[in-house]
Structures are given as structure tokens and as C-alpha cells.
PDB file of N, CA, C, O and CB in Angstrom:
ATOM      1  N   UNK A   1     135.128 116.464  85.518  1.00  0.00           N
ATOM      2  CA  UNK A   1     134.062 115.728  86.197  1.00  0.00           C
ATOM      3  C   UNK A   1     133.044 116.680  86.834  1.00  0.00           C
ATOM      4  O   UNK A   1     133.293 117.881  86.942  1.00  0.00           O
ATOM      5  CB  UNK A   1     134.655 114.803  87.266  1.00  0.00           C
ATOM      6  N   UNK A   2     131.679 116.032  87.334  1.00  0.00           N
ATOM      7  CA  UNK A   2     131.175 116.985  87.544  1.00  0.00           C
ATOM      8  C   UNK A   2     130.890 116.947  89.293  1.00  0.00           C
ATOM      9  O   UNK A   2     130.728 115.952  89.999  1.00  0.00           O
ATOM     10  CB  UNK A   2     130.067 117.069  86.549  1.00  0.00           C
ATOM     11  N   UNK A   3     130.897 118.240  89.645  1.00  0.00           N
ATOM     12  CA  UNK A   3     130.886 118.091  91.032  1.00  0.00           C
ATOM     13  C   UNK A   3     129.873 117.612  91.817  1.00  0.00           C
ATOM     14  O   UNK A   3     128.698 117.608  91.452  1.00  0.00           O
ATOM     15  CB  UNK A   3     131.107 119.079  91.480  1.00  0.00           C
ATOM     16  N   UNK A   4     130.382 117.082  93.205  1.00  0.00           N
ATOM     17  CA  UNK A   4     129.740 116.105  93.896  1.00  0.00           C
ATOM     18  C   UNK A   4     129.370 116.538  95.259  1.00  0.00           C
ATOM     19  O   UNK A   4     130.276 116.852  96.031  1.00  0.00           O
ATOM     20  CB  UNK A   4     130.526 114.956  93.924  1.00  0.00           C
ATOM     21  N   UNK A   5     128.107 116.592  95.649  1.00  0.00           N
ATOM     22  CA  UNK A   5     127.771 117.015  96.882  1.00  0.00           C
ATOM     23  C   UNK A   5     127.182 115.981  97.663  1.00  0.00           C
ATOM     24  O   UNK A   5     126.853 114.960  97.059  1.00  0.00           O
ATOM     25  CB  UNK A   5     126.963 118.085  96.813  1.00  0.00           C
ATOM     26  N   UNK A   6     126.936 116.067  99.209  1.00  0.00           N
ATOM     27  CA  UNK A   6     126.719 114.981  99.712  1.00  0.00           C
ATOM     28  C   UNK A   6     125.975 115.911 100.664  1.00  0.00           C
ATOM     29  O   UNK A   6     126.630 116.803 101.203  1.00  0.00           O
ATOM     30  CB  UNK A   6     127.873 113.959 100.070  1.00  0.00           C
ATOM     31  N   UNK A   7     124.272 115.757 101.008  1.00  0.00           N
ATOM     32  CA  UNK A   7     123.723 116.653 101.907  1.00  0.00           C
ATOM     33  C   UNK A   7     122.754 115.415 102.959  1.00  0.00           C
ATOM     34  O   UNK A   7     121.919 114.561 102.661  1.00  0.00           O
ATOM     35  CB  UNK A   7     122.739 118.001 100.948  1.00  0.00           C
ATOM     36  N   UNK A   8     123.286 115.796 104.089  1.00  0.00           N
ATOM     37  CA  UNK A   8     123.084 115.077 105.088  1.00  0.00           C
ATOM     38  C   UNK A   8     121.671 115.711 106.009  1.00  0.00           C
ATOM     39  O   UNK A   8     121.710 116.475 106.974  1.00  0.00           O
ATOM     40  CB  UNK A   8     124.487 115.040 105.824  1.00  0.00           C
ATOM     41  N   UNK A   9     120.727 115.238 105.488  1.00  0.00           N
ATOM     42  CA  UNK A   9     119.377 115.603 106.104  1.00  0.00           C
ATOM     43  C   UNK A   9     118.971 117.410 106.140  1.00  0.00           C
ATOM     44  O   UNK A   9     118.471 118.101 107.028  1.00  0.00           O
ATOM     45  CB  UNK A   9     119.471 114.951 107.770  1.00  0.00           C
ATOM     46  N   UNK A  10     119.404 117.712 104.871  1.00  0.00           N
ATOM     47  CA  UNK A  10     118.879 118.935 103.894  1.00  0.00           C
ATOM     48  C   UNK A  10     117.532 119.244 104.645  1.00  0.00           C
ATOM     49  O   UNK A  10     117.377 120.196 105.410  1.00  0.00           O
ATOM     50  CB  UNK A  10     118.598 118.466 102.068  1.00  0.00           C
ATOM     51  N   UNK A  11     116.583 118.309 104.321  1.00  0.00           N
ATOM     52  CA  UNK A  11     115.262 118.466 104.706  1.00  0.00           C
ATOM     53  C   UNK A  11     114.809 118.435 105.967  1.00  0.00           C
ATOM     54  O   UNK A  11     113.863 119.195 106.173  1.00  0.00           O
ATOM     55  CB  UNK A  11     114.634 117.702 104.179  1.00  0.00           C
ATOM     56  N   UNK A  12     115.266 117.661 107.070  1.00  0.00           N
ATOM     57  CA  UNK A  12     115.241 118.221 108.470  1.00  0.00           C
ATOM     58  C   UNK A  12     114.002 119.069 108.523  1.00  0.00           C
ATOM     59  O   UNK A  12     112.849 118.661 108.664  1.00  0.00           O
ATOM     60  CB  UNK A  12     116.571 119.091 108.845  1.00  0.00           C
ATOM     61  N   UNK A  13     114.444 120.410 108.377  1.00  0.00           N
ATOM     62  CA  UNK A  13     113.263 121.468 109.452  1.00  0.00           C
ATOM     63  C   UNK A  13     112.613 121.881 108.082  1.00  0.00           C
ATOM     64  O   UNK A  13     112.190 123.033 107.978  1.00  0.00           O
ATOM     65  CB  UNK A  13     114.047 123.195 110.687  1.00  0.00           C
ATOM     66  N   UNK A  14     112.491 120.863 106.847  1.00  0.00           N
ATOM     67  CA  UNK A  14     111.835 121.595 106.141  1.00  0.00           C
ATOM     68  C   UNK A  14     110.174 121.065 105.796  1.00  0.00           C
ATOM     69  O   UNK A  14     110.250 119.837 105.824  1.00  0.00           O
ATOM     70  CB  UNK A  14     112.725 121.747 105.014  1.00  0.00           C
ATOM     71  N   UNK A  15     109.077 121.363 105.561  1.00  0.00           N
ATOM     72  CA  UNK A  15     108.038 120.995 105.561  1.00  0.00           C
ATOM     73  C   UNK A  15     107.669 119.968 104.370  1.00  0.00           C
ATOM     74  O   UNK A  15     108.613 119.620 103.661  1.00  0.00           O
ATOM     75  CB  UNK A  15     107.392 122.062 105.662  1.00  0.00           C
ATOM     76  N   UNK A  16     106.403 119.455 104.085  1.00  0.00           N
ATOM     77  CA  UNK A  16     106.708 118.228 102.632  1.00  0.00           C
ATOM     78  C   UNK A  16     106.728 119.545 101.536  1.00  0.00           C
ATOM     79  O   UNK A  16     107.791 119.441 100.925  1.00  0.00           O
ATOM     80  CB  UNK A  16     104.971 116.642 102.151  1.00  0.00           C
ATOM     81  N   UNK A  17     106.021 120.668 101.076  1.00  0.00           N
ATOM     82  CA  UNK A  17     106.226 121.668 100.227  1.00  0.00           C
ATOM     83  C   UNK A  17     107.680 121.432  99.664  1.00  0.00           C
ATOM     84  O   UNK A  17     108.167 120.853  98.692  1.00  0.00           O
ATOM     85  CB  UNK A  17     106.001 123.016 100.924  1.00  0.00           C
ATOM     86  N   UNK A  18     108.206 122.261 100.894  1.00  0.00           N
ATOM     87  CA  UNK A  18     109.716 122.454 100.524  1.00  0.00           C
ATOM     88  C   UNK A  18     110.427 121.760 100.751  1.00  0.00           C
ATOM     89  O   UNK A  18     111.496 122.338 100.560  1.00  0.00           O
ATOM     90  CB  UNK A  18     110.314 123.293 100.881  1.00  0.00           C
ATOM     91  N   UNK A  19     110.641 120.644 101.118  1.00  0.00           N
ATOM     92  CA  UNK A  19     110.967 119.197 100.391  1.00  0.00           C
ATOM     93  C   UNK A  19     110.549 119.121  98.727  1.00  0.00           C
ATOM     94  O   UNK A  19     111.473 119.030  97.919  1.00  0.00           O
ATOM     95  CB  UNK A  19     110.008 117.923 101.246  1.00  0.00           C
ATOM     96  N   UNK A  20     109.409 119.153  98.335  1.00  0.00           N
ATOM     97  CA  UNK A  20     109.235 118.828  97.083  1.00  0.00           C
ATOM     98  C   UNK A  20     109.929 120.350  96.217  1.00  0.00           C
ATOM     99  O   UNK A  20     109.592 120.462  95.038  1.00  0.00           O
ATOM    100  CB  UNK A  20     107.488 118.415  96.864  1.00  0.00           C
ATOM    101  N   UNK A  21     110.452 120.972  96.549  1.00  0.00           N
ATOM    102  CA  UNK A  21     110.852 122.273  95.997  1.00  0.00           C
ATOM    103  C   UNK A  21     112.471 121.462  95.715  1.00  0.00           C
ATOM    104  O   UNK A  21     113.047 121.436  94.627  1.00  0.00           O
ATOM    105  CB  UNK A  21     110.680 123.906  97.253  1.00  0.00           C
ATOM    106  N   UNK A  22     112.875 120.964  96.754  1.00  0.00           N
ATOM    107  CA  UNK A  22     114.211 120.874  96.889  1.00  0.00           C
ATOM    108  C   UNK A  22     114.796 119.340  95.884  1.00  0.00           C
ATOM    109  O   UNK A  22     115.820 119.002  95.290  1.00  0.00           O
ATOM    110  CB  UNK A  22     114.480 120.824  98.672  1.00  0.00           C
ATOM    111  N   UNK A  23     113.548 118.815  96.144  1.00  0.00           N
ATOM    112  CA  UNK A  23     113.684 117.126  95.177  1.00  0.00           C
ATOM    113  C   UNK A  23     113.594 117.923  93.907  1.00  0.00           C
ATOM    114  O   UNK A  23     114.728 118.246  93.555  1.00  0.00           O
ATOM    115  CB  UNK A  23     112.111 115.585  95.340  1.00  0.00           C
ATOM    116  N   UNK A  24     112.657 118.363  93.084  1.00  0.00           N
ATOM    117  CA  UNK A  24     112.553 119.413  92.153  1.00  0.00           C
ATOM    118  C   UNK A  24     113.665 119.866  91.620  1.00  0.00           C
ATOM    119  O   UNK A  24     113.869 119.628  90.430  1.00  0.00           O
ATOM    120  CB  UNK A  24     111.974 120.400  92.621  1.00  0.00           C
ATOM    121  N   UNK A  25     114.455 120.488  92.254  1.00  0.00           N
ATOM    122  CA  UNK A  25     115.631 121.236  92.056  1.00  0.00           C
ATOM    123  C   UNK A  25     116.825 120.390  91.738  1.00  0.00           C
ATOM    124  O   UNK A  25     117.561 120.487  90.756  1.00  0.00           O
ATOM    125  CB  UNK A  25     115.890 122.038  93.215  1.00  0.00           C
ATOM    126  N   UNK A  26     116.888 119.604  92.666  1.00  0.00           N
ATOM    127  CA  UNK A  26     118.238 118.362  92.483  1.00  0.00           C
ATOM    128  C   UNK A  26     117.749 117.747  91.074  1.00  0.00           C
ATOM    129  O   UNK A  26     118.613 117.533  90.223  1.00  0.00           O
ATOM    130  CB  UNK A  26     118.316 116.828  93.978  1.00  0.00           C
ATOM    131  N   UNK A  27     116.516 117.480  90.818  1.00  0.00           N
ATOM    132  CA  UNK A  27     116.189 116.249  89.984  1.00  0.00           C
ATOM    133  C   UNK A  27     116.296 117.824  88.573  1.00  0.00           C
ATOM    134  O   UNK A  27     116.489 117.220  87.518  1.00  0.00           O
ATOM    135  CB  UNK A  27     114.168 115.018  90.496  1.00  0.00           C
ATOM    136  N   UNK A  28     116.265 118.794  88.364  1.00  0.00           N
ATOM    137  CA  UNK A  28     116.360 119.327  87.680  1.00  0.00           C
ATOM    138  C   UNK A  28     117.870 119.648  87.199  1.00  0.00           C
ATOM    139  O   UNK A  28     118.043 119.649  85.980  1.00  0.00           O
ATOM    140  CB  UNK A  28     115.618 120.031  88.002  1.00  0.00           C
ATOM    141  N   UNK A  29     118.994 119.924  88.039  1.00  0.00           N
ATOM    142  CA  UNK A  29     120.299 119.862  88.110  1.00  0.00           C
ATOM    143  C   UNK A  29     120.614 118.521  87.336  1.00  0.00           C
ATOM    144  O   UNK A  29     121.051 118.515  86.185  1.00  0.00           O
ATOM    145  CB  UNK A  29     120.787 119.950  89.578  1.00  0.00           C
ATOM    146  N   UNK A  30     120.405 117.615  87.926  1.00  0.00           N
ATOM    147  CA  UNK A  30     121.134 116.086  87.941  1.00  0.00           C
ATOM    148  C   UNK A  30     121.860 116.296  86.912  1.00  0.00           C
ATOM    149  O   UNK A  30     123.022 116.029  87.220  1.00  0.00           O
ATOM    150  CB  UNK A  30     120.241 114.660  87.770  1.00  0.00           C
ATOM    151  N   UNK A  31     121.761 116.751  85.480  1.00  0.00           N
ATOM    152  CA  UNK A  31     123.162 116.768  84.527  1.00  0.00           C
ATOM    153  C   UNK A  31     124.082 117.722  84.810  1.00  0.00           C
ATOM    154  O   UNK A  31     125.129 117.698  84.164  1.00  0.00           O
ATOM    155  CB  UNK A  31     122.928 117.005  83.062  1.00  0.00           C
ATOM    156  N   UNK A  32     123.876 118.784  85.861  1.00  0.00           N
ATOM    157  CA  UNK A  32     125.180 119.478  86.396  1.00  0.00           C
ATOM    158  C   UNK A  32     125.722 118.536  87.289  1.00  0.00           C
ATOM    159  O   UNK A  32     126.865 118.157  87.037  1.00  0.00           O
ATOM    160  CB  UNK A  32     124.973 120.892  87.153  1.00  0.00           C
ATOM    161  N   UNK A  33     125.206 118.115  88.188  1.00  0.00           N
ATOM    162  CA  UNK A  33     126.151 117.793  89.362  1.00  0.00           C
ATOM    163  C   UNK A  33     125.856 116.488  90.309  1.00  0.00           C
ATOM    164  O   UNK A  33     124.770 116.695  90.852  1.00  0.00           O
ATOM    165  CB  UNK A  33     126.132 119.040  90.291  1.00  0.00           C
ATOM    166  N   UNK A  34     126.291 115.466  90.643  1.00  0.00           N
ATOM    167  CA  UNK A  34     126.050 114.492  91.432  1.00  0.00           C
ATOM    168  C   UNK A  34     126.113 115.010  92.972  1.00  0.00           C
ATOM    169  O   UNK A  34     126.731 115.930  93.509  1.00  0.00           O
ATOM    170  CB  UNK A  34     126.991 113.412  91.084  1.00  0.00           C
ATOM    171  N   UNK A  35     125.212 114.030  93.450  1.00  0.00           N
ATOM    172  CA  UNK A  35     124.731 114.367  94.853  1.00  0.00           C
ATOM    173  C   UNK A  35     124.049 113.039  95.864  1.00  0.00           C
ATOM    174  O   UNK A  35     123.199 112.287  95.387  1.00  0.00           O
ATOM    175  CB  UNK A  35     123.543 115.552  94.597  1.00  0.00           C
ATOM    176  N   UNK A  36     124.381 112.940  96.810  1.00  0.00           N
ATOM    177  CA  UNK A  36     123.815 111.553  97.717  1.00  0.00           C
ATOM    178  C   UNK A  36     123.434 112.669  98.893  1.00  0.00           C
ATOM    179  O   UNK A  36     124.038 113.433  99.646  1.00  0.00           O
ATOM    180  CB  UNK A  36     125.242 109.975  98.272  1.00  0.00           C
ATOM    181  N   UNK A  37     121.975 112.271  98.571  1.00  0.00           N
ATOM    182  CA  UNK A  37     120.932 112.593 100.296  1.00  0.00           C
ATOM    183  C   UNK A  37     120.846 111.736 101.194  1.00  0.00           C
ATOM    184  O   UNK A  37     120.538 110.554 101.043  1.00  0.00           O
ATOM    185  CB  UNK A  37     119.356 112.780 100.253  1.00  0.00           C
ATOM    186  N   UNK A  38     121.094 112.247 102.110  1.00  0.00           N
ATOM    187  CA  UNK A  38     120.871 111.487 103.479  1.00  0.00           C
ATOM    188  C   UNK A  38     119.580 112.185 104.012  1.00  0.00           C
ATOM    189  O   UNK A  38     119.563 113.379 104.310  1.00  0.00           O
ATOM    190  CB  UNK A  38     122.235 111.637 104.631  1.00  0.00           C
ATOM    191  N   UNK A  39     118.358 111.246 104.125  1.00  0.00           N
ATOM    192  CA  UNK A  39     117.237 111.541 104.775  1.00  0.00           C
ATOM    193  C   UNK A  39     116.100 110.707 105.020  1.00  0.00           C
ATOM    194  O   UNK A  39     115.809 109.829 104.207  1.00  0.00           O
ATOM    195  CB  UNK A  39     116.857 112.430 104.270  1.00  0.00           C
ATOM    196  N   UNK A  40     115.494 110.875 105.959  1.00  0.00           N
ATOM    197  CA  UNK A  40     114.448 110.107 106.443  1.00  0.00           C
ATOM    198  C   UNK A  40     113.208 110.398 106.145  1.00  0.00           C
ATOM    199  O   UNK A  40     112.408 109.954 106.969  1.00  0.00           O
ATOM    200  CB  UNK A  40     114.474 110.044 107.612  1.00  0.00           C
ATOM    201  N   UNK A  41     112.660 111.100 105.092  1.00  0.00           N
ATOM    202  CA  UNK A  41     111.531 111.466 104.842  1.00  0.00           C
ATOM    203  C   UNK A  41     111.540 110.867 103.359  1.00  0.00           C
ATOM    204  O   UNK A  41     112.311 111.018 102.412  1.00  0.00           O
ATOM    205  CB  UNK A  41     111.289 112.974 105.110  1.00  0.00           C
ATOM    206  N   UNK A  42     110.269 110.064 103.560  1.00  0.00           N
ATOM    207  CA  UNK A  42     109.780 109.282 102.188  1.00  0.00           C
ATOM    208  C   UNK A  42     109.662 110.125 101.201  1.00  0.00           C
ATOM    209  O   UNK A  42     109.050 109.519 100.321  1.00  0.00           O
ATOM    210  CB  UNK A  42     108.442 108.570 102.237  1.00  0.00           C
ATOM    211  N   UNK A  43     109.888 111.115 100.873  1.00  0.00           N
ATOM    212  CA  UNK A  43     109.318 112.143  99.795  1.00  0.00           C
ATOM    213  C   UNK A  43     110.753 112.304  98.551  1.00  0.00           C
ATOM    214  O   UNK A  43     110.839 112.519  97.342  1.00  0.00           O
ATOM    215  CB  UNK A  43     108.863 113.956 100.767  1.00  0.00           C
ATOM    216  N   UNK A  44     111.760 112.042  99.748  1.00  0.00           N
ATOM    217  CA  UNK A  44     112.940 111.809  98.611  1.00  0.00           C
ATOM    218  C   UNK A  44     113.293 110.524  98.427  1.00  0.00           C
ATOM    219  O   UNK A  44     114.180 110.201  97.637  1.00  0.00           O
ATOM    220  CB  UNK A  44     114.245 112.478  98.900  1.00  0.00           C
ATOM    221  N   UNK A  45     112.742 109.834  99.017  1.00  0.00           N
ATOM    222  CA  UNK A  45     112.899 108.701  98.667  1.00  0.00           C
ATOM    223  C   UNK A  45     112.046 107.565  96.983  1.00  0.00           C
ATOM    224  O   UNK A  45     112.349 106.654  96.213  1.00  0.00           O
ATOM    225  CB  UNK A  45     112.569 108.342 100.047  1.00  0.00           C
ATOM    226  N   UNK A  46     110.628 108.743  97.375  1.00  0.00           N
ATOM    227  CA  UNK A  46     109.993 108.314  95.610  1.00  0.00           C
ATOM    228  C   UNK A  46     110.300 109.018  94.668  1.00  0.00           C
ATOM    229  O   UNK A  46     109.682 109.042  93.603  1.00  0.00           O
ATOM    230  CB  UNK A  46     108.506 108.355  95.301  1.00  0.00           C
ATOM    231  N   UNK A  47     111.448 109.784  94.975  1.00  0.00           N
ATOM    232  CA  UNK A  47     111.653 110.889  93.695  1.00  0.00           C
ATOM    233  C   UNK A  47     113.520 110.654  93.617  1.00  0.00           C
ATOM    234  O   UNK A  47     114.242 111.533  93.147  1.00  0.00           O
ATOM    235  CB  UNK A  47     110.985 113.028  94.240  1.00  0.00           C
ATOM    236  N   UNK A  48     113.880 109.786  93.975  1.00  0.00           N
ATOM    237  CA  UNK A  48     115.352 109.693  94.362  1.00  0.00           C
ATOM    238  C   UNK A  48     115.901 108.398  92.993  1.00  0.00           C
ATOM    239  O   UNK A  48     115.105 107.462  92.922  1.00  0.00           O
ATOM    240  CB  UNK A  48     115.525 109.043  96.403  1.00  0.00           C
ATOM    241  N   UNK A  49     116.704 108.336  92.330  1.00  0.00           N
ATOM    242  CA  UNK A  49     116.969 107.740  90.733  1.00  0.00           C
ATOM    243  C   UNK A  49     117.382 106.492  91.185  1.00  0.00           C
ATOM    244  O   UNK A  49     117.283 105.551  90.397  1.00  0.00           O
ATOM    245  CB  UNK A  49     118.216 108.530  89.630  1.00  0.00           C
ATOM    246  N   UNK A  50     117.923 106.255  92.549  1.00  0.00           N
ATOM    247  CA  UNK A  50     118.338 104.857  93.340  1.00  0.00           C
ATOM    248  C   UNK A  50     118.381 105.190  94.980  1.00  0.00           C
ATOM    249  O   UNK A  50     118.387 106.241  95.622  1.00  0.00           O
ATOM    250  CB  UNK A  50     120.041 104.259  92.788  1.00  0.00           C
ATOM    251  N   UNK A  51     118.408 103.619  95.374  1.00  0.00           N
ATOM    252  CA  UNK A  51     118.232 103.951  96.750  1.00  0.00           C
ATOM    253  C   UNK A  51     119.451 102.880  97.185  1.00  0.00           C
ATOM    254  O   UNK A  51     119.525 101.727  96.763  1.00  0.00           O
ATOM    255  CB  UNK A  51     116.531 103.696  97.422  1.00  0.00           C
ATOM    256  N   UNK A  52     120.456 103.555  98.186  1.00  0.00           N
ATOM    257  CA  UNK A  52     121.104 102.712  99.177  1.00  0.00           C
ATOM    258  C   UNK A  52     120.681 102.914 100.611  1.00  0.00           C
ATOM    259  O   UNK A  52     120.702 103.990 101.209  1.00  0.00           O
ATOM    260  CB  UNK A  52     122.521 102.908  99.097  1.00  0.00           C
ATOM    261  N   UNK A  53     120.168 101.365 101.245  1.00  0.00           N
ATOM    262  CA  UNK A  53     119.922 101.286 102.865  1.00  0.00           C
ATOM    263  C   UNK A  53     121.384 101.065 103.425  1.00  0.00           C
ATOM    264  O   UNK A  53     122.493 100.848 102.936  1.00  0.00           O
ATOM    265  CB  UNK A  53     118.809  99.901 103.384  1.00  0.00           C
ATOM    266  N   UNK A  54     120.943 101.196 104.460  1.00  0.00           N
ATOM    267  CA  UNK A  54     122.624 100.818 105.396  1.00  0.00           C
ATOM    268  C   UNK A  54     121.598 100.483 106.858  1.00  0.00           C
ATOM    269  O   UNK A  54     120.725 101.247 107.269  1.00  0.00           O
ATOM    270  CB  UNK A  54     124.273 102.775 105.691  1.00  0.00           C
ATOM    271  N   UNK A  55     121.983  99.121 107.491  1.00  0.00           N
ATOM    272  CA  UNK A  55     121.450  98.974 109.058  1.00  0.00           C
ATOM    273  C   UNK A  55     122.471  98.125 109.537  1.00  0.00           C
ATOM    274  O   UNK A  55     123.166  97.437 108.789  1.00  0.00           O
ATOM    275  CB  UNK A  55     119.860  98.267 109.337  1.00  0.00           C
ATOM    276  N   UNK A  56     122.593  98.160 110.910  1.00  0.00           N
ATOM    277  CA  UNK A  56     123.172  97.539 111.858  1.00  0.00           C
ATOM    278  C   UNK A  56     122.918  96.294 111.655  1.00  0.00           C
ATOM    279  O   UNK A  56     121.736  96.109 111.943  1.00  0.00           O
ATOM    280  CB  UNK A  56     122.876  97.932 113.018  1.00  0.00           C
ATOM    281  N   UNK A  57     123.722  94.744 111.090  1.00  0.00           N
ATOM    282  CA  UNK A  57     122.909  93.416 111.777  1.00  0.00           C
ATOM    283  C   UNK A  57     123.888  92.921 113.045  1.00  0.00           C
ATOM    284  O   UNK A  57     124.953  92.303 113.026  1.00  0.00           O
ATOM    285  CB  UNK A  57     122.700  91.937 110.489  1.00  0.00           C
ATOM    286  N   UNK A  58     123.110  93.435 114.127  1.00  0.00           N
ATOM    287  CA  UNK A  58     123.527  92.302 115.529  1.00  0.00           C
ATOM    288  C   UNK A  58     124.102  91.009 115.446  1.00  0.00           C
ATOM    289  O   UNK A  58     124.983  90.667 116.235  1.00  0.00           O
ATOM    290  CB  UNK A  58     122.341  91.868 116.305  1.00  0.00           C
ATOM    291  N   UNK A  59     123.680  90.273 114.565  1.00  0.00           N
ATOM    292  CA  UNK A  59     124.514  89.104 114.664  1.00  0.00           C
ATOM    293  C   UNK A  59     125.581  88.840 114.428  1.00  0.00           C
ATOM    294  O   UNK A  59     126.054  87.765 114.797  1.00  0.00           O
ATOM    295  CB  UNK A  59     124.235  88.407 114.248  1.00  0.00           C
ATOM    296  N   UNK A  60     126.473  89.983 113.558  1.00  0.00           N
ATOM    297  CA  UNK A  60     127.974  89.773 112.963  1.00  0.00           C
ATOM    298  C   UNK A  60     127.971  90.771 113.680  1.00  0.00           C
ATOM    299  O   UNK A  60     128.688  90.302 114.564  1.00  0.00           O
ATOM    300  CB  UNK A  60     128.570  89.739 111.365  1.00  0.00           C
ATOM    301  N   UNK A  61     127.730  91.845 114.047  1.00  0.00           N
ATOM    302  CA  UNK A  61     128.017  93.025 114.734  1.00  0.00           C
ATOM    303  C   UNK A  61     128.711  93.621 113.691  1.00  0.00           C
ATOM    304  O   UNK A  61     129.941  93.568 113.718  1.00  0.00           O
ATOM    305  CB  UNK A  61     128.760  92.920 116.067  1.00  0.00           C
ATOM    306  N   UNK A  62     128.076  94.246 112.668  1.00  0.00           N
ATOM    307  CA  UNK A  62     128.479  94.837 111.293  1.00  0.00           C
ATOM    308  C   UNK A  62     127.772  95.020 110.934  1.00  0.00           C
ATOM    309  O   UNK A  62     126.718  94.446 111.206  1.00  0.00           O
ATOM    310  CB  UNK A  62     129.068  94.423 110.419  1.00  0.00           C
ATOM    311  N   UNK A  63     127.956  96.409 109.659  1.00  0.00           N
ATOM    312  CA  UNK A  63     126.911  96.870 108.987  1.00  0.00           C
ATOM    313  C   UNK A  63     126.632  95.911 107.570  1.00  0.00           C
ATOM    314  O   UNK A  63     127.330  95.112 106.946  1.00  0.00           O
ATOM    315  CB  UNK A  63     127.225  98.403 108.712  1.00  0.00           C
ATOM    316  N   UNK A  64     125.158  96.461 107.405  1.00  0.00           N
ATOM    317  CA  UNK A  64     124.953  95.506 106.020  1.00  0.00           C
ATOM    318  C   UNK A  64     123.959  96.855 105.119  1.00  0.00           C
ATOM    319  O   UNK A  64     123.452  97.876 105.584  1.00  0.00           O
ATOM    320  CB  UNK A  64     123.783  93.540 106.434  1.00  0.00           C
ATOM    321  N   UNK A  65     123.969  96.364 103.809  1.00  0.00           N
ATOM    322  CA  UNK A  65     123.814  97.511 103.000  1.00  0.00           C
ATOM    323  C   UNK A  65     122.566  96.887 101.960  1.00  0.00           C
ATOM    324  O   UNK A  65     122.423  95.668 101.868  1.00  0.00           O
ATOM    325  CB  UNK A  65     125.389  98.006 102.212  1.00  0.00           C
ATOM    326  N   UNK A  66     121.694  97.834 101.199  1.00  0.00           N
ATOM    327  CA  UNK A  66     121.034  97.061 100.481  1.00  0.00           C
ATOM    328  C   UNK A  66     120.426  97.712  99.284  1.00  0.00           C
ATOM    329  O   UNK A  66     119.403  98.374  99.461  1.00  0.00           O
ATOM    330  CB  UNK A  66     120.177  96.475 101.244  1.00  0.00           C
ATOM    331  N   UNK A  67     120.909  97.610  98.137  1.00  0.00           N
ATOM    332  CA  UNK A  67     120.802  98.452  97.063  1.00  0.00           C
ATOM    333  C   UNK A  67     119.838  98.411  96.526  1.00  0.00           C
ATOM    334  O   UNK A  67     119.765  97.243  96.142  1.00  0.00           O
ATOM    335  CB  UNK A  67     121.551  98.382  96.269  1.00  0.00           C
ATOM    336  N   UNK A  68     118.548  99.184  96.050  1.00  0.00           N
ATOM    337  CA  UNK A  68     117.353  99.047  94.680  1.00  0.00           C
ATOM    338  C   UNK A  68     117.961 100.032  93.740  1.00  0.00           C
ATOM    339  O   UNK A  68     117.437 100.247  92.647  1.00  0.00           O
ATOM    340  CB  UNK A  68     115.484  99.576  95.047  1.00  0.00           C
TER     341      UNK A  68
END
């Protein structure tokens, strides 16, 4: 199988450049290796092959999830 990484806000302290260096890179890999980003910057988000949300709903007091 192929290995699986999971990077939890990679992009943080990085600028939109190198953000797009780093989307670049993953999206160039993708037949080596699977990977789920965690991040808040829209830039991986239009370059990302699917998207899972996750938010709090208050009313069940549980999380709810929402796949494109």
C-alpha cells in the first residue's frame, strides 16, 4: 500500500507562494502517496481532489461532517 500522511496545517507560517509550491508538490506525488491536509487557507482547498468539512452542531451537541 502506499503510504499515508496526514499534515495538520503544513501551511500555517507559510505565504500564498509557498503554499502553491507545496499544493504543487502533493498534487505531483499523489500516485506515490496518500495524504489528508488540515488547513484553513482557501488555496488548498481549490487545488485539493475532495473536500471533507467537520463543524460543531449545538443542537445535538455533536459533530456533523460534510463531503464534496
Amino acid at each position: 500500500p502506499a503510504p499515508f500522511f496526514v499534515m495538520d496545517e503544513v501551511d500555517a507560517a507559510l505565504d500564498n507562494v509557498n503554499v502553491l509550491k507545496v499544493c504543487n508538490y502533493i498534487r505531483q506525488r499523489s500516485d506515490d502517496f496518500q495524504c489528508i491536509v488540515i488547513s484553513l487557507k482557501d488555496m488548498f482547498y481549490e487545488r485539493s481532489q475532495s473536500l471533507v468539512g467537520i463543524c460543531r452542531d449545538v443542537g445535538t451537541n455533536s459533530s456533523r461532517n460534510l463531503t464534496l
